[in-house]
Every structure is written in C-alpha cells, then in structure tokens.
Residue frames as a rotation matrix with the C-alpha (Angstrom) as fourth column:
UNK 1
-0.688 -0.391 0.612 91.52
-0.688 0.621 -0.377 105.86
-0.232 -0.680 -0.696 161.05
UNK 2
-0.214 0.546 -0.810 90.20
-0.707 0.485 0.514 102.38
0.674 0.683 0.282 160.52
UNK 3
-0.288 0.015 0.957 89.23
-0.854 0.447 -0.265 99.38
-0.432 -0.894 -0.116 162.67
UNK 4
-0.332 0.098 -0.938 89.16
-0.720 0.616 0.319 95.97
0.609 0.782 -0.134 161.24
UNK 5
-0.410 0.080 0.908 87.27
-0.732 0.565 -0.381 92.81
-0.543 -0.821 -0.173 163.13
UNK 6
-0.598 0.212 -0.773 86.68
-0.344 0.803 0.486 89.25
0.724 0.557 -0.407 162.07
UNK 7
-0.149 0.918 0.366 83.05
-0.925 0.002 -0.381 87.91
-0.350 -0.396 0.849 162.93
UNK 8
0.000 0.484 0.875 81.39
0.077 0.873 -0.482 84.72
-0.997 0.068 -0.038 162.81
UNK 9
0.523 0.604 0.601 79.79
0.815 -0.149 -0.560 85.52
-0.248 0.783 -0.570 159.32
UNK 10
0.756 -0.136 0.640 81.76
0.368 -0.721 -0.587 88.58
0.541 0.680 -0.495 158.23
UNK 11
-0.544 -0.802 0.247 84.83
0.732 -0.597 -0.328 90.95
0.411 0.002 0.912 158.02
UNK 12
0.509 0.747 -0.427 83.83
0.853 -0.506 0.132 94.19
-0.117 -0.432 -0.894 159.86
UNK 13
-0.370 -0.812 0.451 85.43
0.814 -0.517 -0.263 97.51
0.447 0.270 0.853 158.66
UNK 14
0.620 0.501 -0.604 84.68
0.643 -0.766 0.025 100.70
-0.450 -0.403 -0.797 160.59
UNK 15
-0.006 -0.233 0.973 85.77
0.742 -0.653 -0.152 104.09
0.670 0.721 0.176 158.65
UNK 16
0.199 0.315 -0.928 86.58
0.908 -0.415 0.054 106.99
-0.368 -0.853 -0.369 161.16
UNK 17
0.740 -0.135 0.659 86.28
0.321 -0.790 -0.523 110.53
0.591 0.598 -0.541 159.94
UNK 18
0.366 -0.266 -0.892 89.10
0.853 -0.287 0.436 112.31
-0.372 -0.920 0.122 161.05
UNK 19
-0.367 -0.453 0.813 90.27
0.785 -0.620 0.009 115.85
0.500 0.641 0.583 160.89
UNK 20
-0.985 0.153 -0.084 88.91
-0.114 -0.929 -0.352 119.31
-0.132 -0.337 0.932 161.22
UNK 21
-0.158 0.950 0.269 85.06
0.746 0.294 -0.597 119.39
-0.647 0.107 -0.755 161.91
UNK 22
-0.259 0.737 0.625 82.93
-0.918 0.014 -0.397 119.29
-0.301 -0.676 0.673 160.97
UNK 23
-0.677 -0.734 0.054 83.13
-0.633 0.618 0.467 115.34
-0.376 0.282 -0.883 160.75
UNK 24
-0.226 0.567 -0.792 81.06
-0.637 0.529 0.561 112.61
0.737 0.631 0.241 158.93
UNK 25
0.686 0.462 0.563 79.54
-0.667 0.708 0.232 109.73
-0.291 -0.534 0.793 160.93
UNK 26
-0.464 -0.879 0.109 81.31
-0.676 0.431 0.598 106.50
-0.572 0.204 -0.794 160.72
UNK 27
0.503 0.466 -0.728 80.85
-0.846 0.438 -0.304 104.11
0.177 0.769 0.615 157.98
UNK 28
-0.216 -0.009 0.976 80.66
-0.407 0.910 -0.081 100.46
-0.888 -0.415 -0.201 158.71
UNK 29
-0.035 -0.062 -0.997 81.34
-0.934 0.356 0.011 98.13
0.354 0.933 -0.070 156.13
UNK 30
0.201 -0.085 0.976 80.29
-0.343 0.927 0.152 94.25
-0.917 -0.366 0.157 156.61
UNK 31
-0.053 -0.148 -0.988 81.74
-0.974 0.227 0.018 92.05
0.221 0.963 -0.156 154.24
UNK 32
0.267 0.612 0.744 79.97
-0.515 0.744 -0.426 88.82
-0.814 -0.269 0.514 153.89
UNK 33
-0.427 -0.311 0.849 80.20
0.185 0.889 0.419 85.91
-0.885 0.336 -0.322 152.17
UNK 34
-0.158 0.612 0.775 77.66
0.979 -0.004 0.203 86.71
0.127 0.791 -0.599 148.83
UNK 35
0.420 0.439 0.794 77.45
0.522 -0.833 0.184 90.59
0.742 0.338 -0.579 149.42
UNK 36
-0.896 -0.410 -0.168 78.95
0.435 -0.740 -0.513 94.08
0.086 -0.533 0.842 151.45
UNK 37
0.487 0.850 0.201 76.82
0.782 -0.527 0.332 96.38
0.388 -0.005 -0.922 153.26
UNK 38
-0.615 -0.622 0.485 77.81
0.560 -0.777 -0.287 99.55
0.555 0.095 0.826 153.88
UNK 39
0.562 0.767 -0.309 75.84
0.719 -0.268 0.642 101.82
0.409 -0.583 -0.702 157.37
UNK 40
-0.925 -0.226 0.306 75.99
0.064 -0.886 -0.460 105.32
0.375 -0.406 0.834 158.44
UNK 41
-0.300 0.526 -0.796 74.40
0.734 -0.405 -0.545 106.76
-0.609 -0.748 -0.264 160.81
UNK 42
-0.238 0.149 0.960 72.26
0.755 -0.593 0.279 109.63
0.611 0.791 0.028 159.48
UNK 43
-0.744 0.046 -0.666 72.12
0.665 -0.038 -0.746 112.50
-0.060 -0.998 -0.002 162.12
UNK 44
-0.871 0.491 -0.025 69.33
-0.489 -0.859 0.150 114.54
0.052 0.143 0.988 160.61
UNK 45
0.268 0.801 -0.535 66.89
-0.589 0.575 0.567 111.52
0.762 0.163 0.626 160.66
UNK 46
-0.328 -0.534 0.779 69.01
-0.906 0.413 -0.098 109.20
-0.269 -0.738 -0.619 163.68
UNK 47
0.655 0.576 0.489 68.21
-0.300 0.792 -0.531 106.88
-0.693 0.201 0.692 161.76
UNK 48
-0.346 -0.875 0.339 70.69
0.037 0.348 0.937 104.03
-0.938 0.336 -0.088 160.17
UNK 49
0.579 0.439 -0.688 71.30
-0.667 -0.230 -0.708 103.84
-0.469 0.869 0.159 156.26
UNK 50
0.151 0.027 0.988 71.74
-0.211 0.977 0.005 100.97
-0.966 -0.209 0.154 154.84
UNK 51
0.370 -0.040 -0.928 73.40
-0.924 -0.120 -0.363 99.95
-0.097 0.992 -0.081 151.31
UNK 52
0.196 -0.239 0.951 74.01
0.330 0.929 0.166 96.07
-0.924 0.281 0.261 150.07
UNK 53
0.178 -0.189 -0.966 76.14
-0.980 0.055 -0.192 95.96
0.090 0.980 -0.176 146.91
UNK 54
0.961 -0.273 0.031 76.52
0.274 0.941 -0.197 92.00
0.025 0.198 0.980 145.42
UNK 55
-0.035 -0.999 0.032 80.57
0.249 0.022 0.968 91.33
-0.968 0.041 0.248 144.72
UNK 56
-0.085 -0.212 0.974 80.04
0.996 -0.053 0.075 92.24
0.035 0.976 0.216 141.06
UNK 57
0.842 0.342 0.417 78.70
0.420 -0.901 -0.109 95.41
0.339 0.267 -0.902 141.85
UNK 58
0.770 -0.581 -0.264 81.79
0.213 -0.155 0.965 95.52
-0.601 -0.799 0.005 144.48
UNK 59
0.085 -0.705 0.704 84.22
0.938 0.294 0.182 94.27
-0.336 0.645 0.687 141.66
UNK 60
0.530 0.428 0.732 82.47
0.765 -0.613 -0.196 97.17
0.365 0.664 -0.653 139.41
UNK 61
0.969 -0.195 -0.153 82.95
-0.031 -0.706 0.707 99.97
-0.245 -0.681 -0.690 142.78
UNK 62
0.586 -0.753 0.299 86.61
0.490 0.623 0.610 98.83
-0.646 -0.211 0.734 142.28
UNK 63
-0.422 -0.185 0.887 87.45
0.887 0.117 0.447 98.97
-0.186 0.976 0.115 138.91
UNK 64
0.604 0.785 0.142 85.62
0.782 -0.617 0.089 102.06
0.158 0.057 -0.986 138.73
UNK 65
0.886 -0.167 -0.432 87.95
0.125 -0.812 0.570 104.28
-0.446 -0.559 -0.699 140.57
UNK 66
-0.364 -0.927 -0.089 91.02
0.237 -0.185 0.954 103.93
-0.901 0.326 0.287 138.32
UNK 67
0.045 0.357 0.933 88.80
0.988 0.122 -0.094 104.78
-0.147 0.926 -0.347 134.95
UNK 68
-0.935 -0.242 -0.260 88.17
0.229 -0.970 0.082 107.52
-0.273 0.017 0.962 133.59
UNK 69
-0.324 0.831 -0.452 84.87
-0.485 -0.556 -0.675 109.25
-0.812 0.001 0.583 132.94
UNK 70
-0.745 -0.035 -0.666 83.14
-0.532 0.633 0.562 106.44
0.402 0.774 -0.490 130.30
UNK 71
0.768 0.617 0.170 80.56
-0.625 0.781 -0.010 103.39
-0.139 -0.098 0.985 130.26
UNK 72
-0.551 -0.731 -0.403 82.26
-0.770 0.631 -0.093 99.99
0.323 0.259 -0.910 130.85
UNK 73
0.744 0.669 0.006 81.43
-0.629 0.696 0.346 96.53
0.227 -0.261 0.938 131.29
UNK 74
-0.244 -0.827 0.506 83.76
-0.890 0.398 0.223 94.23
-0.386 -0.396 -0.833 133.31
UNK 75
0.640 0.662 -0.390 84.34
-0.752 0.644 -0.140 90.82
0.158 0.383 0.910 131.45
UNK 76
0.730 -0.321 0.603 85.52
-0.131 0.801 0.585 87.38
-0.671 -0.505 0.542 132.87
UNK 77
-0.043 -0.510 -0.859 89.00
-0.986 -0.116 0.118 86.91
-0.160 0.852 -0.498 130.62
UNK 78
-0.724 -0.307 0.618 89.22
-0.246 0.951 0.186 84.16
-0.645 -0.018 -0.764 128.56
C-alpha cells in the first residue's frame, strides 16, 4: 500500500509494508524540486535514516532496474 500527498515544496510518497510479519518500517520518499530523499525509521537505533539522491542519481536508480548485471553510463541523446 501507498499514500501519495502534494506539499508546498514536494511530492510525498509513503511505502507501507504489507503482508506476513515480520514487516519493514515505512519508507517515505520526498520528492523535491533539485533532489529525493528517502526516511525509514530504524527500530534498533529509533532513530530516522536519511538518504538524498540528486535526479541523475534518481534517473541512474531508474534505468538501473531494467539492466542487467554491467557498468553503464547514462548519456543525454543527441
């Protein structure tokens, strides 16, 4: 399950685990204007974790999952 909310300054995605437990925290995606963070809770520390990818790296995260095992470099066409 997902939740989607438009903010001032950003897209908000929430990520709910569902299923059989034992489940995952949820995983909050903000998607800003110039970059995405990504926050889970961590419940062995309670303490939040925090990841900022730029949009290239996003682009990259993307493009990534349909590849296969390999080095690549993503280039503007043209």
């Amino acid at each position: 399950m997902f939740t989607i909310e438009h903010d001032y300054d950003a897209t908000v995605i929430t990520l709910v685990d569902e299923g059989k437990a034992p489940l995952l925290e949820d995983v909050t995606i903000n998607a800003f204007e110039d970059c995405i963070t990504i926050v889970q809770a961590d419940p062995r520390t309670d303490a939040l974790v925090r990841i900022t990818l730029s949009l290239s790296q996003l682009r990259d995260l993307q493009a990534a999952l349909d590849l296969p095992e390999g080095v690549y470099q993503l280039r503007k066409p043209g």
